[in-house]
FITOR-279859 format. One record per residue: residue in three letters; x, y, z of N, C-alpha, C in turn. Coordinates in pm, whole numbers, plus 32768, in hexadecimal, padded with zeros to 4 digits. Atoms other than C-alpha are relative to their C-alpha. Layout:
residues N
AlaXYZXYZXYZ;...
//
This chain:
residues 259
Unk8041804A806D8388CF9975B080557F857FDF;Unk7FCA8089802B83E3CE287555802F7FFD7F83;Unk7FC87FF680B084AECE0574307FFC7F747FDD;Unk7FE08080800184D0CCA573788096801E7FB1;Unk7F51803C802F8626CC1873147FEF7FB17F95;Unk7FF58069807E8641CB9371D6806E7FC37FD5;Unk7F6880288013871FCA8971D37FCC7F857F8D;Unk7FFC8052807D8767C99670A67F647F977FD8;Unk8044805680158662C8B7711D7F7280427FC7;Unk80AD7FCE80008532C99E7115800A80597F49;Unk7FE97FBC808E85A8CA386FBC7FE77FB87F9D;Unk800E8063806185C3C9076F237F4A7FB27FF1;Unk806A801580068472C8AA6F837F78807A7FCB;Unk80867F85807483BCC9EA6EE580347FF67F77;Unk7FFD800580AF844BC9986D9D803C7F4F7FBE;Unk800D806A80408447C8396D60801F7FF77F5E;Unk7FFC7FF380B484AAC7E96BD67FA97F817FF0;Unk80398080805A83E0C6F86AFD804D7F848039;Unk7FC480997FE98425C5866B86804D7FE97F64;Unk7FEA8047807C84C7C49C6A707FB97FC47FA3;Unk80918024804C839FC3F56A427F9380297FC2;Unk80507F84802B82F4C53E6A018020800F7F5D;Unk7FEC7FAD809D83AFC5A568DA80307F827FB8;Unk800B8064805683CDC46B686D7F857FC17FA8;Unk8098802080428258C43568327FE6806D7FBB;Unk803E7F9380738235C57E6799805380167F99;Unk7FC3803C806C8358C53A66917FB87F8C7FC6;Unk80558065803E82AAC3E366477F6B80457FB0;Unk807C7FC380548152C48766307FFB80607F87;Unk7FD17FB2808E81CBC5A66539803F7F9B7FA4;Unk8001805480878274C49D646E7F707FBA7F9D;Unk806A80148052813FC3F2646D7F80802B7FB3;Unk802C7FB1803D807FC500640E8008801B7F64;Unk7FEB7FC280478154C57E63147FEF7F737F8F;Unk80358082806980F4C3EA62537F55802C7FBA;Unk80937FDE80737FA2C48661CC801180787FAE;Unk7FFC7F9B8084804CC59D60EE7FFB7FD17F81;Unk802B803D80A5803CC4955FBD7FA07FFB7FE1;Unk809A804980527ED1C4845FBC7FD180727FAA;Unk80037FB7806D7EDEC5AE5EB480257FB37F8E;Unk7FD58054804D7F80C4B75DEC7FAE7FBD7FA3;Unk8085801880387E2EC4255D987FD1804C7F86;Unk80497F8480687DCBC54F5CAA809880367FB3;Unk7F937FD0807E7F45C5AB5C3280207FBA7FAB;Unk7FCE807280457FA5C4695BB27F957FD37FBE;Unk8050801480557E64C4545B17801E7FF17F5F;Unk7FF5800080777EB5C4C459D0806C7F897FAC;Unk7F99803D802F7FEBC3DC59957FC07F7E7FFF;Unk8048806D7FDA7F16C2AA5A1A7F797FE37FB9;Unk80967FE880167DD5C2EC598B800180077F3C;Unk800D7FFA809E7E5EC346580080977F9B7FB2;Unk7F95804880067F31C242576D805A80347FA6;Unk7FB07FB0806D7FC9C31E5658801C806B804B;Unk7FD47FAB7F95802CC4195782809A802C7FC3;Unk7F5A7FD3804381B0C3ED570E7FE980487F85;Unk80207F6F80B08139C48E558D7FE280798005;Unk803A7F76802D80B7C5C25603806B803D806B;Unk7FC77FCE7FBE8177C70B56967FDE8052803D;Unk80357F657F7B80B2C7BA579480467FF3805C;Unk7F9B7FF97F838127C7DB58E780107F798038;Unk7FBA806B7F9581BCC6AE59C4800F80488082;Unk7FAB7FCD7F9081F4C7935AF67F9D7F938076;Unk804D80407F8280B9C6C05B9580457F59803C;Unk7F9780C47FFB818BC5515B608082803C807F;Unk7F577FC77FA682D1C6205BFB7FB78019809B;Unk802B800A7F8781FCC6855D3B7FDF7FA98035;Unk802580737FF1815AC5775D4E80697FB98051;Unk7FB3802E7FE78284C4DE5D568084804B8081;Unk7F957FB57F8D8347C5C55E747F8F7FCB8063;Unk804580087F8A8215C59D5F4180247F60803D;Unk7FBC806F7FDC8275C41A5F2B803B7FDC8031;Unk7F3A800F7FCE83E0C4265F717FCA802D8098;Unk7FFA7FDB7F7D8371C50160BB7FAE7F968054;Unk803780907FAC826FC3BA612380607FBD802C;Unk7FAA808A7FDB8372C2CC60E6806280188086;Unk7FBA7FF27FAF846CC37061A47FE5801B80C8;Unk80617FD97F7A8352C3FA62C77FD67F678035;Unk801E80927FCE8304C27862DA807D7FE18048;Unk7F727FDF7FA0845EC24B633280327FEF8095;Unk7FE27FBE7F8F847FC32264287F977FDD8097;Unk807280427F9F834EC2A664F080197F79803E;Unk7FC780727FC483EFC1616504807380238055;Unk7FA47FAB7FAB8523C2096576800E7FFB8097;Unk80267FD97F5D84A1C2B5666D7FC97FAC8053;Unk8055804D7FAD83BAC1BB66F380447F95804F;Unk7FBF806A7FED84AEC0A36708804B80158071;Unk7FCA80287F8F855AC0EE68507FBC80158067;Unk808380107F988413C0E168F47FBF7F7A8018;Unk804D80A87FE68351BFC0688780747FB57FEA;Unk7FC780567FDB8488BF026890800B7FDE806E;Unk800880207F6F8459BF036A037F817F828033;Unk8056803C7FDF833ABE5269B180317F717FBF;Unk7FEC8067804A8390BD7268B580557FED7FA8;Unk7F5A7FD280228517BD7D68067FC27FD67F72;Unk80288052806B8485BC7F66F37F9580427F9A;Unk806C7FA3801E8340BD3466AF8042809C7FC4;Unk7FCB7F807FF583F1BE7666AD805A802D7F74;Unk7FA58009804984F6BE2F65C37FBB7FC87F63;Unk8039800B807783FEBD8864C17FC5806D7FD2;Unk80597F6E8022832ABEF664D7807E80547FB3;Unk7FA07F9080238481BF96647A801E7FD47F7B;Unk7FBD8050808D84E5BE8A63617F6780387F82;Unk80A57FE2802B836FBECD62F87FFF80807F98;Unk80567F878048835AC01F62C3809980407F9C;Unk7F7A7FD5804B84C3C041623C7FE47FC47F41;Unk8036805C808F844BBF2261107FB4803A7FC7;Unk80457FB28053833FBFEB60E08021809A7FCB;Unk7FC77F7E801883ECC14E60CD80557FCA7F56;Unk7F938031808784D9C07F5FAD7FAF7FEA7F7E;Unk80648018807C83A6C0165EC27F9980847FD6;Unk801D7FA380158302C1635EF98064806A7F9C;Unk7F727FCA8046847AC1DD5E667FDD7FBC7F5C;Unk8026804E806F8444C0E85D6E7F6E80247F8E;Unk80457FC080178316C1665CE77FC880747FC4;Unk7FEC7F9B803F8339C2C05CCC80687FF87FC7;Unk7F9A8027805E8474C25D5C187FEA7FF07F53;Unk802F7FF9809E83A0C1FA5AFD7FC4805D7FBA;Unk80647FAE802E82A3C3075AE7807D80747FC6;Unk7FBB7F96800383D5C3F25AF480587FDD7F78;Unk7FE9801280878487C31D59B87FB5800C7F96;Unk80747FDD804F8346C32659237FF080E27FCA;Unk7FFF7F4580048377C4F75947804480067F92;Unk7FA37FE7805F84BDC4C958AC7FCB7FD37F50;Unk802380268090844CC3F757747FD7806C7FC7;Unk80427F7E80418339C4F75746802F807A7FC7;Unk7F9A7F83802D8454C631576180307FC57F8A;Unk7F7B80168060853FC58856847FA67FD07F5A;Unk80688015808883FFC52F55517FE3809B7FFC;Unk80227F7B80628395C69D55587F847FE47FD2;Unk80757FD9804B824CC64E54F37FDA7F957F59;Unk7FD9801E804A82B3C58C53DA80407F687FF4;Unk7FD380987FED82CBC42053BC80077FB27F5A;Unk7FCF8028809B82B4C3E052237FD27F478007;Unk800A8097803C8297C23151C080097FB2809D;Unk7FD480557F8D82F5C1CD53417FA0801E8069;Unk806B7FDA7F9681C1C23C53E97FB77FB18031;Unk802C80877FF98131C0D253E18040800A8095;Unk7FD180177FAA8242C07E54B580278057808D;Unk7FE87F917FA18293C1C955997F767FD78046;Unk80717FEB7FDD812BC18A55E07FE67F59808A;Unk7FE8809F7FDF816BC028564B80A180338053;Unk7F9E80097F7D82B7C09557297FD6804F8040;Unk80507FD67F8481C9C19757C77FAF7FBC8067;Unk807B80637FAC80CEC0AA5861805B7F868048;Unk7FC680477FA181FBBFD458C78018803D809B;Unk7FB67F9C7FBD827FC0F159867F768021807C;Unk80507FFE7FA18128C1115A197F927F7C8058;Unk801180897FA480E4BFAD5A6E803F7FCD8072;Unk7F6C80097F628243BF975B507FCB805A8078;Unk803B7F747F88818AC0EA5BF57F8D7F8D804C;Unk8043802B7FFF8066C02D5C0E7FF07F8680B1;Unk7FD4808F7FB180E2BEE55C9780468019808F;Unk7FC47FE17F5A81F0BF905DA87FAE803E804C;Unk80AE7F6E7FBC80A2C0835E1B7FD87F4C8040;Unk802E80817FEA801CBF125E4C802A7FDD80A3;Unk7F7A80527F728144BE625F358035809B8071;Unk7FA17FA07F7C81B3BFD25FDA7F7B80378041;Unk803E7FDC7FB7809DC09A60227F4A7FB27FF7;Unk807A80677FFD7F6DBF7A601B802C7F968064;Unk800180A17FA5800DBE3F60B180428017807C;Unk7F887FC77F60813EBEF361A47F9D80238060;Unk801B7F997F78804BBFC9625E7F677F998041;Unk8027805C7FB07F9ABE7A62A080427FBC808E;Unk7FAE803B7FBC808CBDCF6346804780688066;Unk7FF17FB57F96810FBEE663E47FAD80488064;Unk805880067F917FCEBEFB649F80227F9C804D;Unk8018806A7F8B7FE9BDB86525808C8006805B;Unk7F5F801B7F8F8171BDCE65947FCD808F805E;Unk80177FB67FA8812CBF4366277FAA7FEF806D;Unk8081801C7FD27FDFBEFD667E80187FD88085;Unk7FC980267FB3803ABDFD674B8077801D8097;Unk7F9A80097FAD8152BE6C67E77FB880A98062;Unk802E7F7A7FED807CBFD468497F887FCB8077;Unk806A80317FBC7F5FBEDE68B580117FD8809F;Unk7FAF804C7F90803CBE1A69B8804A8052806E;Unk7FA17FB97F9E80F0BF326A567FA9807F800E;Unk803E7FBF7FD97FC4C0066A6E8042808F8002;Unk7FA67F6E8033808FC15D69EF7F6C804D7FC5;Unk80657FD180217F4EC1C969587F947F978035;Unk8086802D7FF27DD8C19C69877FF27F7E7FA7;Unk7FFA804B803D7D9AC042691B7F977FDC7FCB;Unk804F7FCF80737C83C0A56835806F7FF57F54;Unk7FC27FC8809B7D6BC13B672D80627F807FE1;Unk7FA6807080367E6DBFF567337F837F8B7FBC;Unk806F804680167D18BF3166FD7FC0800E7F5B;Unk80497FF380837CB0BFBE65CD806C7FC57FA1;Unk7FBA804780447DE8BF836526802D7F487FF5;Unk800280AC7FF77DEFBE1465B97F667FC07F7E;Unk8090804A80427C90BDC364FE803280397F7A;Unk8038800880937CC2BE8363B380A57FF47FDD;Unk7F80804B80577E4CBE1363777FD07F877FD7;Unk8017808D80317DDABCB363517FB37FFC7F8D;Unk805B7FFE80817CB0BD1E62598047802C7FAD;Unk7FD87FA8802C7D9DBE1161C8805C7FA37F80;Unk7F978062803D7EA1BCD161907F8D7FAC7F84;Unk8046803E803F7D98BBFB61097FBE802A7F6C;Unk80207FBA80457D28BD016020805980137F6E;Unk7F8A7FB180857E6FBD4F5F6F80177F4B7FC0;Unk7FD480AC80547E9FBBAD5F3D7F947FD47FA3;Unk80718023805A7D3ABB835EAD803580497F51;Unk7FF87FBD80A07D8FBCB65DA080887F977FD9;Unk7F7C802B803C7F21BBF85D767FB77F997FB2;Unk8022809A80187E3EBAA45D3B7F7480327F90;Unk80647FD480717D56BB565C237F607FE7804D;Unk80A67FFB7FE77C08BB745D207FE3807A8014;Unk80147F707FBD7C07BCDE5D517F787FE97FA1;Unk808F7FF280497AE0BCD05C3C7F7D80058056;Unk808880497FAC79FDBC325D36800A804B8089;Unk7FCD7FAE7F817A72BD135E597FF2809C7FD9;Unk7FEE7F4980157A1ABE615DA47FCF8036807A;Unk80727FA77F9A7997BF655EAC80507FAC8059;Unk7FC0803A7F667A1FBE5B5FEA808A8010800A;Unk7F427FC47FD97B99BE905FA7800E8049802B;Unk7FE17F8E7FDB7B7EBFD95FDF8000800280AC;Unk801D7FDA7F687AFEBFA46144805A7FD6807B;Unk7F9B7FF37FA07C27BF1861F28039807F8018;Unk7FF07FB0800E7CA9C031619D800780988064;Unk808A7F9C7F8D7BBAC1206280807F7FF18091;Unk7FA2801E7F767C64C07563D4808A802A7FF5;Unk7F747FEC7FEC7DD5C087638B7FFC80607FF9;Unk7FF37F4E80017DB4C1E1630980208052808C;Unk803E7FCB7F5E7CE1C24A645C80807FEE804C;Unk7F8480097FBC7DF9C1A16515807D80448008;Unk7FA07FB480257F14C22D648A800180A1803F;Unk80237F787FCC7E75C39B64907FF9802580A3;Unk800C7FFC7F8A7E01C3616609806C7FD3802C;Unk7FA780417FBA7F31C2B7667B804A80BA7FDB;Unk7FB27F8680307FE5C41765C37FC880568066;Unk80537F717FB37EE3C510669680307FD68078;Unk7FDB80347F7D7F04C43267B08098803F8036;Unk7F647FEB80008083C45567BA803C807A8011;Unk7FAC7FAE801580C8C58B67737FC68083805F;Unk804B7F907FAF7FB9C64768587FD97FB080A5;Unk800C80607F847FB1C531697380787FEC8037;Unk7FB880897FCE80D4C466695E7FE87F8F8065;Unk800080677FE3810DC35669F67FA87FEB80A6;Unk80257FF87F85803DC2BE6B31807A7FBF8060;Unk7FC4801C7FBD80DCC28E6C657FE67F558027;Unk800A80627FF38170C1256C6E808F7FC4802C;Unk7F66802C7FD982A2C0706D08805D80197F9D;Unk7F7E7FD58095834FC0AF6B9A802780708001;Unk7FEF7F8080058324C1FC6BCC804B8046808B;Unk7FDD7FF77F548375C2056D2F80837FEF800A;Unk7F73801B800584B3C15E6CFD806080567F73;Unk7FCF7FD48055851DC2006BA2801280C48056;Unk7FF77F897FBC84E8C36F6C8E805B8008805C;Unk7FCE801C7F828582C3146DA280B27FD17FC1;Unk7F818047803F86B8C2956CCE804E80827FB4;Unk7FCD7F6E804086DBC3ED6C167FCC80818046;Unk80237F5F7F848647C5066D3A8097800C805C;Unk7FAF7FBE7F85875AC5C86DE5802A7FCF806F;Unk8001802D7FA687AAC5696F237FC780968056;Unk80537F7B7FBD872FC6EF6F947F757FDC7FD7;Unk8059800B800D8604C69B6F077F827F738024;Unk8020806F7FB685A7C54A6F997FAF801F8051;Unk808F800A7FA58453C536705A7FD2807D8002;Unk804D7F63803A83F2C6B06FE67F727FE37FCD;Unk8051802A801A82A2C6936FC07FD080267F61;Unk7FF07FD8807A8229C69F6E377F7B80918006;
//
């Protein structure tokens, strides 16, 4: 009976590990995933946003405090997506690459910024008790500051950033063909509306834009989400970036093993 010999080479080729580029796209994609746990945020932060005498009364705050963790984990999950991404599409584009990182870092800092206030806004509330006496005028009037700064950084971090960081990713995703160039597409068309959108409301036209602001919106989202699914259950397509970034970190036992 024929026996086989298992020598280094044939061993190494029944157990192949994850390329670099592998677990690099599925780190990116889980980051970008894990950027739609704020959209609870919508309905917790309601109450603080929605009642302007919010600081006078003492029910619970725990929805402002989540709210606000779910935040902190965006900002930082934004981050990390640049991170990770950046010693990829810098192969494509160093310039491009490096603005997506400056990008999403600026925006991780105003998202900080932000929940910063809602969260001074907790404390006030703890430290009144319920109980505000002759200064309620004004408490009432440093609440609504506290939620105008929210307001305004919500604006510039997660409205105008995740414009622009369509068009630098976008771009740089479009050009080096790493994904289906569908999903870099959508974000190319609705960053630009997305930009245009947030300058109309800065320039007092949002009035006249009710209902259409919202719809940039739609695309980047999509993008984002699909670029996340994409990533993390695909990765990356096979492209000289990838070719060379593998080939630069595979074994030398594992070299021409078929995948």
């Amino acid at each position: 009976m024929a026996t086989t010999v298992q020598t280094p080479a044939t061993k190494a080729a029944k157990r192949i590990p994850m390329t670099s580029t592998r677990k690099t796209a599925l780190v990116a994609g889980v980051f970008y995933l894990i950027t739609f746990v704020s959209i609870p945020t919508l309905a917790l932060y309601g109450p603080v946003k929605n009642h302007r005498d919010w600081i006078l009364g003492s029910g619970s705050h725990t929805g402002v405090l989540v709210g606000g963790f779910l935040e902190v984990i965006v900002a930082l999950a934004g981050i990390g997506t640049a991170v990770t991404l950046y010693p990829v599409v810098k192969r494509q584009n160093e310039g491009f690459a490096l603005g997506f990182v400056t990008a999403r870092v600026l925006e991780a800092a105003m998202i900080f910024t932000g929940v910063i206030s809602l969260l001074s806004l907790v404390t006030l509330r703890q430290d009144l008790g319920g109980t505000a006496g002759a200064n309620a005028a004004s408490l009432v009037t440093t609440g609504a500051s506290h939620v105008a700064i929210y307001n305004w950084t919500f604006l510039l971090s997660q409205s105008l950033m995740p414009g622009i960081n369509a068009l630098l990713l976008g771009s740089l995703m479009y050009r080096s063909r790493l994904v289906p160039r569908i999903i870099p597409v959508m974000g190319l068309i609705g960053g630009p509306l997305l930009i245009i959108a947030v300058f109309a409301t800065l320039f007092g036209q949002h009035s006249s834009l009710t209902g259409l602001a919202v719809l940039p919106v739609i695309p980047v989202a999509a993008w984002e989400f699909s670029l996340g699914v994409w990533l993390a259950f695909k990765g990356f397509k096979p492209s000289p970036i990838t070719a060379e970034m593998d080939a630069a970190s595979t074994p030398p036992a594992y070299r021409g093993a078929a995948v």
